[in-house]
PyMOL CGO cylinders between C-alpha atoms (Angstrom):
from pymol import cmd
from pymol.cgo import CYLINDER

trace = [
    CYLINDER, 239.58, 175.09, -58.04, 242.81, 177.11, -57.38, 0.3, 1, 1, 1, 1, 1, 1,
    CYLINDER, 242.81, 177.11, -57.38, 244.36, 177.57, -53.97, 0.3, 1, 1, 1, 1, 1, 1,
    CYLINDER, 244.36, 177.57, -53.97, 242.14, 181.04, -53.36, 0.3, 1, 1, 1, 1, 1, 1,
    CYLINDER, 242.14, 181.04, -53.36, 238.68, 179.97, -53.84, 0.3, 1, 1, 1, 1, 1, 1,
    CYLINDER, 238.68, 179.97, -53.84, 239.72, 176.96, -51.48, 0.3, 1, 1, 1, 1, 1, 1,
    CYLINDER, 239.72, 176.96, -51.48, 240.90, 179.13, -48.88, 0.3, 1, 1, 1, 1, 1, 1,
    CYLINDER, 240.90, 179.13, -48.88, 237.96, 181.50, -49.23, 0.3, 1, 1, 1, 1, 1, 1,
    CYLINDER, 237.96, 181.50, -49.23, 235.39, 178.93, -49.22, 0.3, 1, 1, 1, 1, 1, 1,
    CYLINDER, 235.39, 178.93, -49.22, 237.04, 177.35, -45.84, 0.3, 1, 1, 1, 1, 1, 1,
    CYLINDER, 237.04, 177.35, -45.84, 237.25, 180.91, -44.79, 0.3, 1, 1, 1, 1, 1, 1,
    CYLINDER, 237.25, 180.91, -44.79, 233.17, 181.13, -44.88, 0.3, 1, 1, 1, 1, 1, 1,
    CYLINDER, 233.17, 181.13, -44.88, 233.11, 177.40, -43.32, 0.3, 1, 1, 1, 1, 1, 1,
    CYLINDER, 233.11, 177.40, -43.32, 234.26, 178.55, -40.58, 0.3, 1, 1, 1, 1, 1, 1,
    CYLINDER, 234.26, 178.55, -40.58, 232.16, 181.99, -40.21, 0.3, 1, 1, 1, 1, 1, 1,
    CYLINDER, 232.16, 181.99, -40.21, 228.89, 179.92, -41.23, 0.3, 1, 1, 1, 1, 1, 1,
    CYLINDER, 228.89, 179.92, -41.23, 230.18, 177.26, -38.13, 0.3, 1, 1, 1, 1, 1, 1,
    CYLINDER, 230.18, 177.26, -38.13, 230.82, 179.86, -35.47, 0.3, 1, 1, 1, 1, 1, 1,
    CYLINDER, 230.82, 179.86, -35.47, 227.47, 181.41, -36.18, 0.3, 1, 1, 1, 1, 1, 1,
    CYLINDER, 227.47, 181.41, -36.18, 225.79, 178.32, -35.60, 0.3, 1, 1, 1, 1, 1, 1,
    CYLINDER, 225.79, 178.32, -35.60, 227.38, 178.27, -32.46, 0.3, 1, 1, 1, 1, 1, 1,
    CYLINDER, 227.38, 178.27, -32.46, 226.42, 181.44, -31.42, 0.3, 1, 1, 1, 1, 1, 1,
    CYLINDER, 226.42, 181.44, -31.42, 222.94, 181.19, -32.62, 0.3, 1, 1, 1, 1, 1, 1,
    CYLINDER, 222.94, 181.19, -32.62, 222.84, 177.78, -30.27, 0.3, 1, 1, 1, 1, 1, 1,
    CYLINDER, 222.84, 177.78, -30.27, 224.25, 180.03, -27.37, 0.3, 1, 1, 1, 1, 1, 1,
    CYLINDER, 224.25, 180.03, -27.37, 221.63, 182.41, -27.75, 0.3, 1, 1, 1, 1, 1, 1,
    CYLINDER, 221.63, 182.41, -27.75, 218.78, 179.35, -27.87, 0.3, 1, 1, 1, 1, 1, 1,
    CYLINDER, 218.78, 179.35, -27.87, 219.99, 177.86, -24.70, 0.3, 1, 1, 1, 1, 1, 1,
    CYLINDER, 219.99, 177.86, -24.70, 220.10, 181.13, -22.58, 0.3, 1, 1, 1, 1, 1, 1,
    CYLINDER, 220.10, 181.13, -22.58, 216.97, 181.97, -24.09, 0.3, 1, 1, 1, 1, 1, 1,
    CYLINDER, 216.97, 181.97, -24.09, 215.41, 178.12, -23.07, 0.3, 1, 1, 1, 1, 1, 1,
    CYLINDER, 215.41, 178.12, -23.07, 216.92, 178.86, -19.04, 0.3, 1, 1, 1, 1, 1, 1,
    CYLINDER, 216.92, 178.86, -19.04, 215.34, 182.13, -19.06, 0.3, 1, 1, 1, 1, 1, 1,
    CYLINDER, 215.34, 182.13, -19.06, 212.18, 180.61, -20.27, 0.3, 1, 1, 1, 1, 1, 1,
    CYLINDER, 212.18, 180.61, -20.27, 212.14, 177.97, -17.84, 0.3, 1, 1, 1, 1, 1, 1,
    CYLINDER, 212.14, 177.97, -17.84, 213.80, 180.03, -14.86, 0.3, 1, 1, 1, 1, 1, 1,
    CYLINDER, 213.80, 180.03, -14.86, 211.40, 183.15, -15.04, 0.3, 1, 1, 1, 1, 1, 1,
    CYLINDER, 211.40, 183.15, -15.04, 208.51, 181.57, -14.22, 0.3, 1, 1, 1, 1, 1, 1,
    CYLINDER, 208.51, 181.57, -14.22, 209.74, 180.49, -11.19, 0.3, 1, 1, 1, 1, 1, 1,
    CYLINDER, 209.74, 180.49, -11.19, 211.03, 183.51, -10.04, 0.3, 1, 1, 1, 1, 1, 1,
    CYLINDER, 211.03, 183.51, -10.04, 207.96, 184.98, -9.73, 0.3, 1, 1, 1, 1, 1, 1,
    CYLINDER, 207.96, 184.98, -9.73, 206.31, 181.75, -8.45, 0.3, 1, 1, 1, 1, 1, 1,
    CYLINDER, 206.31, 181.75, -8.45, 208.89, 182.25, -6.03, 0.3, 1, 1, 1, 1, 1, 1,
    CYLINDER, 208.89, 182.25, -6.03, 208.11, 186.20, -5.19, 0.3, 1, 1, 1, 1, 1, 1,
    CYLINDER, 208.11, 186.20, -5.19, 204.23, 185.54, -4.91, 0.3, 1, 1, 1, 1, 1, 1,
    CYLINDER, 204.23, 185.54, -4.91, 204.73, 182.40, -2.14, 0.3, 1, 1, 1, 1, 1, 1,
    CYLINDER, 204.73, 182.40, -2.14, 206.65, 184.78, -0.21, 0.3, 1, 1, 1, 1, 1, 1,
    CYLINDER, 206.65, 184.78, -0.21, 204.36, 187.74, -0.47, 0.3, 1, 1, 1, 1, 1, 1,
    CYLINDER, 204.36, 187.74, -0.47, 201.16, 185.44, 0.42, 0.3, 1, 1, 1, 1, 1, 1,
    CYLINDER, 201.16, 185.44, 0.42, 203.51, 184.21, 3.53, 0.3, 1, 1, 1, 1, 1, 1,
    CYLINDER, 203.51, 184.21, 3.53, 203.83, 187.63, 4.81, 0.3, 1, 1, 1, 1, 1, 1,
    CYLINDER, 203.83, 187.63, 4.81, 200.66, 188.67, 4.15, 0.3, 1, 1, 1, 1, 1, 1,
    CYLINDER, 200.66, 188.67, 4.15, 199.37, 185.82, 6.16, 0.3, 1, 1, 1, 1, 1, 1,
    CYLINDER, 199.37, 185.82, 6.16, 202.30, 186.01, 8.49, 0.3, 1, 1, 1, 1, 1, 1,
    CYLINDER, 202.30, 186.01, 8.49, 201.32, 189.78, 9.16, 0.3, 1, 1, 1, 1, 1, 1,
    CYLINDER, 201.32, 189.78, 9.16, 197.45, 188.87, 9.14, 0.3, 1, 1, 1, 1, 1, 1,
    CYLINDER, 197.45, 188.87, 9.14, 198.23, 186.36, 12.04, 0.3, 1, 1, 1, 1, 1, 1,
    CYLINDER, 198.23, 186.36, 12.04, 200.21, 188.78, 14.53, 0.3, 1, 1, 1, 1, 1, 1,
    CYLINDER, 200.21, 188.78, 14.53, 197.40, 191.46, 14.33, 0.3, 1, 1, 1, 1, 1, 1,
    CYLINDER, 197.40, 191.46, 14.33, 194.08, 188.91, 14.95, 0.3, 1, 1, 1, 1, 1, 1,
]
cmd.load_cgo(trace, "trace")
């Protein structure tokens, strides 16, 4: 193995390792977003059932 295929084949090391890492990036944002989405809206229907009942209240 000359000098060229070594550098070429570290070359595509280091291509194949930085889209690993991206692809791992991607998998963790998409595992937040999963996780924090969920409660988000969890979040949005307490509050609408608080002023529904909040508004319910002032009028009886």
């Amino acid at each position: 193995m000359d000098n060229a295929q070594s550098e070429k084949i570290h070359a595509e090391i280091a291509k194949l390792m930085a889209e690993t890492q991206k692809l791992n990036a991607e998998a963790n944002k998409f595992n937040r977003e999963t996780f924090w989405y969920p409660v988000a809206i969890a979040t949005g229907m307490i509050g609408a059932v608080a002023t529904v009942t909040a508004l319910i209240i002032k009028l009886v």
